[in-house]
C-alpha positions in Angstrom: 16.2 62.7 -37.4 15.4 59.9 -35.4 15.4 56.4 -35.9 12.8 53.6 -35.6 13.6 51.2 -32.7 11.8 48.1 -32.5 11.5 48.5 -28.6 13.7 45.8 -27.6 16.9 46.2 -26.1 19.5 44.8 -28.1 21.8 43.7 -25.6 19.0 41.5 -24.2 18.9 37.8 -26.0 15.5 36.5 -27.5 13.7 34.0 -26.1 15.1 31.3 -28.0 18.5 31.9 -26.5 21.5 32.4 -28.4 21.5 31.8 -31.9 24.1 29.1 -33.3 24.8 27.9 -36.3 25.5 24.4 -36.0 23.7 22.7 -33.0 26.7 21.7 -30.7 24.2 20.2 -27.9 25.2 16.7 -29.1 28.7 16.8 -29.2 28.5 18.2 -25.4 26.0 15.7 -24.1 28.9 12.4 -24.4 31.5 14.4 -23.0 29.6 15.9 -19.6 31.4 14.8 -16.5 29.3 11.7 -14.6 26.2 13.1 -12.2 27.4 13.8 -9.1 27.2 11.7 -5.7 24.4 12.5 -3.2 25.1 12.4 0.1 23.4 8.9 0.8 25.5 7.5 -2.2 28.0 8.3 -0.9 27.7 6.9 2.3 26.3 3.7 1.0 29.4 3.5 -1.3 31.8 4.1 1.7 30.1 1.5 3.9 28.9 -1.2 1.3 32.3 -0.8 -1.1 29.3 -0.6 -4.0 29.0 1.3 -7.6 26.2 3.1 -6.8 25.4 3.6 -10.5 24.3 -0.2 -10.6 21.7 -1.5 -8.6 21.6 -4.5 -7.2 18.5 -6.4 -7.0 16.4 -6.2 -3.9 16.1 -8.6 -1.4 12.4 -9.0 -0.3 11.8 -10.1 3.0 11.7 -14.3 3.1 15.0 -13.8 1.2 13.9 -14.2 -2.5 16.0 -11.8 -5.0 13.6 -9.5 -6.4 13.2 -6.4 -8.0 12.2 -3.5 -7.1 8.9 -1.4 -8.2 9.6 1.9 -9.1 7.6 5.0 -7.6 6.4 8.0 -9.6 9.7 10.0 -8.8 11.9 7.2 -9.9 13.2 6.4 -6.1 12.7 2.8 -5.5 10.7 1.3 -2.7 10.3 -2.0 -1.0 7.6 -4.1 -2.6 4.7 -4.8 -0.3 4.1 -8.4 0.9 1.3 -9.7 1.4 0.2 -11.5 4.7 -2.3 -13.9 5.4 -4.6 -13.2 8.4 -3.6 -15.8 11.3 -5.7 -18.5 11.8 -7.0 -18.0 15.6 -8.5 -21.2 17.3 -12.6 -20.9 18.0 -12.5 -21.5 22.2 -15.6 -18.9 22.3 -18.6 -18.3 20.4 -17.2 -14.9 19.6 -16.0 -14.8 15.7 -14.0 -12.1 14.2 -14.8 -11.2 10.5 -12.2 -9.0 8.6 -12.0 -7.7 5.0 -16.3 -6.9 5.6 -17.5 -4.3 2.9 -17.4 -1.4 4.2 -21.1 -0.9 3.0 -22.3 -3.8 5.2 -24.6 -3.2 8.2 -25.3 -5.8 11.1 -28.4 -6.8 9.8 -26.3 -8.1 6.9 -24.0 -10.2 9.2 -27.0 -11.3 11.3 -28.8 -12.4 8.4 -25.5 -14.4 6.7 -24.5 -15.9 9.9 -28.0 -16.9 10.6 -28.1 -19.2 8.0 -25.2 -21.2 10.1 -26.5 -21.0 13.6 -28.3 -18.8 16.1 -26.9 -15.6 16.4 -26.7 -13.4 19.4 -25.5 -10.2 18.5 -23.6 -9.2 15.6 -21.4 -6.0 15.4 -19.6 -3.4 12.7 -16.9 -1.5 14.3 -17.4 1.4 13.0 -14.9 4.8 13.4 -16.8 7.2 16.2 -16.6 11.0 14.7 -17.9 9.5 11.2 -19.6 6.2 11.8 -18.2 5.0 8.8 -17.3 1.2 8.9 -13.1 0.1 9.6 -14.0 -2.9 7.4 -14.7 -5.5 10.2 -17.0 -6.5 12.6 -17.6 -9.5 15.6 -20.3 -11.5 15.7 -21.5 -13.7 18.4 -22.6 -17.1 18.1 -25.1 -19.2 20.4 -22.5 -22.3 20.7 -18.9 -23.1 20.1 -20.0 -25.5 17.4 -21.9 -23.1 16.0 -18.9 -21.0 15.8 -17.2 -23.3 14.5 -18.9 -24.7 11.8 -19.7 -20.6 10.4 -15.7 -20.3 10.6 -15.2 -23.6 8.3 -18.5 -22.6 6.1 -18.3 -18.5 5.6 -14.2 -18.3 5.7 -13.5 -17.2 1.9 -17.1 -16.9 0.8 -17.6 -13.9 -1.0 -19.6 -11.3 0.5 -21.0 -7.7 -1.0 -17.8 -8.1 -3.4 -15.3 -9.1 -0.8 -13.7 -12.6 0.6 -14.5 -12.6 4.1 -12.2 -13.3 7.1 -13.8 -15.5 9.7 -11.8 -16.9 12.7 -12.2 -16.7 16.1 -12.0 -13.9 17.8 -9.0 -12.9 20.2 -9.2 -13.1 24.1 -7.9 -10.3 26.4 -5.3 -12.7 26.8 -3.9 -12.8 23.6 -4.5 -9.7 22.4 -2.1 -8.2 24.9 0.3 -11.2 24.2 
């Protein structure tokens, strides 16, 4: 006579692992040996003399003691600063606008600096396999005084949602400089 097996192979465990009687999980978790070093730790704590279980705050950039943000992985990574755009004298009646929408056309700029002064030509620079805008343009002025006056009047105005950038524009000069 034959008897009924359930199919399973005994010796294999269940899926719920080994079953204990009294959870011993927690008594094992306090007692585990500390994680161990990566390699980089290591190194740091050879060179810098540091526990690298603590972590000392970050120095940003201009020396402040900061913090730093953490990323979705948990690795830290340096905070990111936040420049002005330099100021660049008006010698020419060229003027550089940065931070444009990037749904703004030229007729857009011609029209806004228009209100300033005559303008001569106005230009989005735009990337060449999509024509989609880089999010500034150059627009060209009839005068230096018109130039300047549209740099003192549109710098910081907002524009299709954004604060424009208006300064002059860089001369072959300076740009390789």
């Amino acid at each position: 006579m034959k008897s009924q097996s359930t199919g399973r192979n005994p010796r294999r465990q269940r899926r719920g692992g080994s079953r204990r009687r009294f959870d011993q999980r927690d008594d094992r978790a306090w007692s585990r040996a500390p994680a161990k070093k990566r390699f980089w730790q290591k190194v740091a704590a050879f060179f810098g003399g540091t526990d690298s279980s603590v972590k000392p705050a970050a120095i940003a950039r201009n020396g402040s003691s900061q913090s730093q943000p953490q990323s979705r992985n948990g690795a830290s990574r340096p905070e990111r600063v936040v420049r002005k755009p330099e100021s660049i004298e008006v010698t020419t009646p060229r003027l550089y606008v940065g931070n444009l929408s990037f749904e703004a056309t030229e007729s857009d700029l011609f029209d806004l600096f228009n209100g300033v002064g005559q303008v001569q030509n106005a230009e989005v620079v735009t990337y060449k396999h999509n024509e989609r805008s880089k999010g500034f343009a150059f627009v060209q002025m009839q005068t230096i005084e018109e130039a300047r006056r549209a740099v003192a009047e549109l710098h910081d105005k907002e524009f299709l949602g954004r604060k424009l950038v208006v300064s002059g524009a860089k001369s072959d000069s300076q740009s390789r400089n």
